[in-house]
C-alpha positions as CSV (number, residue, x, y, z in Angstrom):
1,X,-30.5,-168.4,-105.7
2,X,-33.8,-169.9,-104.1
3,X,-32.1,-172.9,-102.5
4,X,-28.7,-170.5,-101.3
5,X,-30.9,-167.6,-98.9
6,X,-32.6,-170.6,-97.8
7,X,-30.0,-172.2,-96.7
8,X,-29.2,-169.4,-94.4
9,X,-32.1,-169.7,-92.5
10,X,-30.5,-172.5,-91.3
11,X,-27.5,-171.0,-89.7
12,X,-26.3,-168.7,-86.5
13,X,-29.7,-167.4,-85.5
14,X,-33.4,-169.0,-85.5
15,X,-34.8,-169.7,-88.7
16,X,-37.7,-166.7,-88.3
17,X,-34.9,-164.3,-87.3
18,X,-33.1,-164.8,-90.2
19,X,-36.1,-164.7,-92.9
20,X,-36.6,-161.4,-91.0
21,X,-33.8,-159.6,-91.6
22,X,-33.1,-161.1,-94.9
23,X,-36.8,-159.6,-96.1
24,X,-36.8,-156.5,-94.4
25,X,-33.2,-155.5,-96.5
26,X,-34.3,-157.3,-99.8
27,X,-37.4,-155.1,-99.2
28,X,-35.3,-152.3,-99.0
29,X,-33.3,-152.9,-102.3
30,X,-36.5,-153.4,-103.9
31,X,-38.3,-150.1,-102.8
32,X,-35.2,-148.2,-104.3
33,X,-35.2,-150.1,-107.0
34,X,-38.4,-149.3,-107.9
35,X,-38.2,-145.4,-107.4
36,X,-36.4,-145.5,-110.5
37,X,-38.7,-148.4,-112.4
38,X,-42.0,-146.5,-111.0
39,X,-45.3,-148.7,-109.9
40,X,-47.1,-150.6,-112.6
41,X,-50.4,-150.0,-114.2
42,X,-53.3,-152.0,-114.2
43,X,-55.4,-154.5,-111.7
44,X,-52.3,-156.1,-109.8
45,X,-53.2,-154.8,-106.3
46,X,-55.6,-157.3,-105.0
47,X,-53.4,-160.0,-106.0
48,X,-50.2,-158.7,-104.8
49,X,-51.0,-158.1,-101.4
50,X,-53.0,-161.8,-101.5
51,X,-49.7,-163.3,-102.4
52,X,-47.9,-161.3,-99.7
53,X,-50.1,-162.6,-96.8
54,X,-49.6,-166.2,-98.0
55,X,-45.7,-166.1,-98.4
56,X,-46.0,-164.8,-94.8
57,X,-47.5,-167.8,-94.1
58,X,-44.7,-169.6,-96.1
59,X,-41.9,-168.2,-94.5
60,X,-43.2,-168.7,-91.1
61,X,-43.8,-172.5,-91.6
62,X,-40.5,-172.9,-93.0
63,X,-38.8,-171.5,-90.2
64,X,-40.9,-174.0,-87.9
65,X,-39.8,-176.6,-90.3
66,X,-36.6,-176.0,-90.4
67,X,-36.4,-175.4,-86.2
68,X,-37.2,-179.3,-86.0
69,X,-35.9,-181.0,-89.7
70,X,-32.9,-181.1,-91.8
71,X,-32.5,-178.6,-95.3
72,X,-32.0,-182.0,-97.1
73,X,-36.1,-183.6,-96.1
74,X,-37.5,-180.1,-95.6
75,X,-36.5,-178.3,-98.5
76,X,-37.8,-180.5,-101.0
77,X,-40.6,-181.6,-99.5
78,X,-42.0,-178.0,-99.8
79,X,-40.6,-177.1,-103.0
80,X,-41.8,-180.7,-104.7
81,X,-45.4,-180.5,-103.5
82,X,-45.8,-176.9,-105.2
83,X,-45.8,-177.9,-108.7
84,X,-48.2,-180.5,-107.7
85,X,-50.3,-178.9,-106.7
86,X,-50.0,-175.9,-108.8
87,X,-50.5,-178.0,-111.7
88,X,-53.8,-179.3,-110.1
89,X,-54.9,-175.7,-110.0
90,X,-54.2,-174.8,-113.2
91,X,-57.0,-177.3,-114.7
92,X,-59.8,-175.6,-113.7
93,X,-58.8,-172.1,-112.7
94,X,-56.6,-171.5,-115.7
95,X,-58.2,-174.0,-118.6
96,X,-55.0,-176.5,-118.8
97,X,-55.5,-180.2,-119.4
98,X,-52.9,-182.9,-117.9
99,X,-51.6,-185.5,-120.8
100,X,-50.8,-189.0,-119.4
101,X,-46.9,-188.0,-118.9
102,X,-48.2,-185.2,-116.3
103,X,-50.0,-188.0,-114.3
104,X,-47.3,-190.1,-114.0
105,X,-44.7,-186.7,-112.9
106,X,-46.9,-186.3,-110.7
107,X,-46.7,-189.5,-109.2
108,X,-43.4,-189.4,-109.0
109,X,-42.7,-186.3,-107.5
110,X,-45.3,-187.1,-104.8
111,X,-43.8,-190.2,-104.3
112,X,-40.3,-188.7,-103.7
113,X,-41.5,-186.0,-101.5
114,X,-43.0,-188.8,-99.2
115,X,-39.9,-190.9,-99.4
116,X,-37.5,-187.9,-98.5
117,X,-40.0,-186.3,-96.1
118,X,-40.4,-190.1,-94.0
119,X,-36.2,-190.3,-94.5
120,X,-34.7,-190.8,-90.8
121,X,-31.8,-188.3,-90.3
122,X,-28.3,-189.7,-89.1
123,X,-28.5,-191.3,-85.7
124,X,-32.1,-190.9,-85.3
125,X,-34.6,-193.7,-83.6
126,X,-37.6,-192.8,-85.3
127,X,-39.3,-190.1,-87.7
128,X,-40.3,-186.9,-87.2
129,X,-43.7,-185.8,-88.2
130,X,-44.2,-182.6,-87.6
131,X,-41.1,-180.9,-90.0
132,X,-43.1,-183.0,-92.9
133,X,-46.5,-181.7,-92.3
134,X,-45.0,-178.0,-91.8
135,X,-43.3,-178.6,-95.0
136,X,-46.2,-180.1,-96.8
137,X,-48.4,-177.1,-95.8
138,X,-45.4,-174.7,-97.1
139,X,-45.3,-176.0,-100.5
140,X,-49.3,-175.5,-100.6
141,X,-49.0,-172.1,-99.8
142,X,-46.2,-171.6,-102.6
143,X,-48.9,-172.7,-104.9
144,X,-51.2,-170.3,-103.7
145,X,-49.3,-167.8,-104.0
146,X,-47.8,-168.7,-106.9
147,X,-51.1,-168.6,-109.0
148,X,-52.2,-165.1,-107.5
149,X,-48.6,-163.8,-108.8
150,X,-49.2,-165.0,-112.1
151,X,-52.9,-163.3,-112.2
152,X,-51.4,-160.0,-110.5
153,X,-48.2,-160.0,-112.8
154,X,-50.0,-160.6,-116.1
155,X,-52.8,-158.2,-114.8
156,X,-49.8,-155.6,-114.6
157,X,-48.4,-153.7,-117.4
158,X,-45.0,-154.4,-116.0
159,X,-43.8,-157.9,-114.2
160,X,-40.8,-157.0,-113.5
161,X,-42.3,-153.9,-111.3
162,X,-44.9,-156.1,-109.8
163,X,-41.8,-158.5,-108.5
164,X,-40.5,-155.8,-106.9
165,X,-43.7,-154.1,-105.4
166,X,-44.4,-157.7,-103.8
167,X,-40.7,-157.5,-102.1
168,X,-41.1,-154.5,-100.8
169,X,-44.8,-155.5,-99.4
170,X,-42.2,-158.4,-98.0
171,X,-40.4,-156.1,-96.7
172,X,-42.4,-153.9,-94.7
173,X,-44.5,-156.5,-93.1
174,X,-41.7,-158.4,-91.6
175,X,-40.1,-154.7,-90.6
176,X,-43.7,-154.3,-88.5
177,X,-43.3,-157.6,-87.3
178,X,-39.5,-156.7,-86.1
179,X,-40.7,-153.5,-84.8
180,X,-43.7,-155.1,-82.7
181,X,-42.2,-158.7,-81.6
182,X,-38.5,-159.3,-82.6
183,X,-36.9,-156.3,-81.6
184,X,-35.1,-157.7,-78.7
185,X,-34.5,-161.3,-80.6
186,X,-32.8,-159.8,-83.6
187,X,-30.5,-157.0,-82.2
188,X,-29.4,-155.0,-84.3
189,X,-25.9,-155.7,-83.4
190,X,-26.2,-159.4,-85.4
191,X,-27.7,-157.6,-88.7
192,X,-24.7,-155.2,-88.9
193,X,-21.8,-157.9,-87.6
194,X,-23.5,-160.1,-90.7
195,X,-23.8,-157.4,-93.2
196,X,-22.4,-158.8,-96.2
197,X,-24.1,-162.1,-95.7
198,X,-27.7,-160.9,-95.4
199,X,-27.0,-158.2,-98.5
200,X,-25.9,-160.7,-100.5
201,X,-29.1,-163.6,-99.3
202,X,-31.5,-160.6,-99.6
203,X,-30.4,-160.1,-103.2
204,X,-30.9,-163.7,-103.4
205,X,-34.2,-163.4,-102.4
206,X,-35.3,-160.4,-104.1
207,X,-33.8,-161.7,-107.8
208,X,-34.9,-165.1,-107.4
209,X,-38.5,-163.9,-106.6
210,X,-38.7,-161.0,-109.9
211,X,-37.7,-163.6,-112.3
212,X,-40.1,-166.4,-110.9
213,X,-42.5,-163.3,-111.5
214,X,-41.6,-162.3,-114.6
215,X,-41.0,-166.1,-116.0
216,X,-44.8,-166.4,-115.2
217,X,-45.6,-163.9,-118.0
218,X,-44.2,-165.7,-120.7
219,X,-44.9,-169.3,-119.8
220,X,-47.5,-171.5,-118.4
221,X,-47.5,-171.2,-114.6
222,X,-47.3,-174.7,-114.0
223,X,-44.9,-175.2,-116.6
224,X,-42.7,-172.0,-114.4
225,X,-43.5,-173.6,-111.1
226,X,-41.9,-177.0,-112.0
227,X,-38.9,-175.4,-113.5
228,X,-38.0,-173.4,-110.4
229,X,-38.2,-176.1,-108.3
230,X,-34.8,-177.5,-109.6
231,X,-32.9,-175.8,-107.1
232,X,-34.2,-179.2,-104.9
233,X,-30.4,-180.2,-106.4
234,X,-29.5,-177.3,-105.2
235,X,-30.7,-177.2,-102.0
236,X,-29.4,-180.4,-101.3
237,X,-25.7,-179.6,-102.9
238,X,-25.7,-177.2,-99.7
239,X,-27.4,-178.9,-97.0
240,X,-24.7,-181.6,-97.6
241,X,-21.4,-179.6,-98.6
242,X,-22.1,-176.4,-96.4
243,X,-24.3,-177.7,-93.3
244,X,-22.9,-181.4,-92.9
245,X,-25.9,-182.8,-92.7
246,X,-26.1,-186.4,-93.7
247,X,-27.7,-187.2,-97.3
248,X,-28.8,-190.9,-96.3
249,X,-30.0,-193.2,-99.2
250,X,-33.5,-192.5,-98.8
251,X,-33.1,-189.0,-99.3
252,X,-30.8,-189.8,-102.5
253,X,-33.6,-192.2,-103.8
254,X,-36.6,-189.6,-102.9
255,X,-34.6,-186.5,-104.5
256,X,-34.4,-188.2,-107.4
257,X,-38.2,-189.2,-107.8
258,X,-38.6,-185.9,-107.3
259,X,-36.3,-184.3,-109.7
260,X,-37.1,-186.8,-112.3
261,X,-40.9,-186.2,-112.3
262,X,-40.0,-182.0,-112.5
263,X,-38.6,-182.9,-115.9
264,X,-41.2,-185.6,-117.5
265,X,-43.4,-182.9,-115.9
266,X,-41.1,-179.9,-117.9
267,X,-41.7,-182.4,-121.0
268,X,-45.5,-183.0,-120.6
């Protein structure tokens, strides 16, 4: 779900355009949704609107990112660094100790994330820096806010209601930022000519975000953070089949470091 509402960022409109509308709606799903679930109890506040800044920060670096690079380096650069570093994290703010196995996952999935980030697209002289470091600075803020979600979710007395507070928090900061600054970039006109398409990515985006929540709750973050960051195959399934782009042998090779150190990392 993660990999497919990315993957219309990179399509018809500007990247930031398109994370707009697709949060604003997903924000509105999730603030009806939750009339019915009700707000959950307990010290989640602080962390939830923490998280919310950052993933602002997220989405507006992957929109650069994507603006200059292909779905196929950008994608898993960000998505591979965050289990890194997330991992990292966990030592001393959650107590969890690295075995040899998670050392050497995590030398491969750094590894592949340099290999696929330094990749040359098709027809290209040489390599593009800036999409990598954008991309590189993503995935550190999804592991940001990936450990305040699981303090704010486990702090909650429901995580499924704390998924969808943080979506609608989403939500209403991008619809101030289309109020004050994209009003005349994203017309109106485009969200309702695209209607089904940016229902169906907001849903993506709403979903995939409560269950990375909620999985945080019953599993050790890091172990969570790797796991989700399988849709890498996904992500690149789409940037080849859907956008064309070119999925050049360093790419392959890089992917596959990376994908292989998520599961000796899933096996640690």
């Amino acid at each position: 779900m993660h990999a497919a509402w990315n993957s219309l960022t990179k399509v018809n409109i500007r990247p930031y355009l398109a994370l707009a509308a697709l949060n604003i709606i997903a924000g509105l799903f999730a603030s009806v949704a939750l009339v019915f679930i009700g707000l959950p109890h307990g010290g989640w506040l602080l962390p939830a609107i923490a998280a919310s800044g950052l993933r602002q920060c997220y989405y507006l670096l992957m929109a650069k990112a994507y603006q200059g690079g292909d779905l196929s380096q950008v994608y898993p650069v960000a998505r591979g660094t965050a289990p890194v570093l997330t991992t990292i994290l966990a030592i001393p703010l959650l107590g969890d100790h690295m075995s040899i196995t998670s050392v050497i996952a995590l030398c491969l999935i750094m590894a592949g994330v340099m290999i696929v980030g330094l990749a040359r697209s098709a027809g290209s002289i040489t390599t593009s820096f800036s999409p990598l470091a954008l991309a590189l600075a993503a995935g550190a803020t999804i592991s940001c806010f990936t450990m305040l979600d699981a303090w704010g979710s486990r702090a909650a007395s429901s995580a499924i209601s704390y998924g969808l507070v943080g979506a609608t928090l989403d939500g209403v900061i991008f619809l101030a930022i289309y109020a004050l600054f994209l009003r005349k970039e994203l017309p109106e006109r485009y969200i309702s000519a695209n209607a089904l398409q940016l229902a169906a990515g907001s849903l993506f985006v709403m979903a995939s975000y409560v269950i990375s929540v909620w999985a945080v709750t019953v599993a050790p973050v890091a172990l969570v953070s790797a796991l989700r960051e399988t849709n890498i195959l996904f992500g690149l399934l789409i940037a080849v089949t859907i956008l064309k782009e070119t999925l050049n042998r360093s790419k392959m090779i890089g992917s596959f470091a990376i994908l292989t150190g998520l599961v000796l990392l899933r096996l640690a």
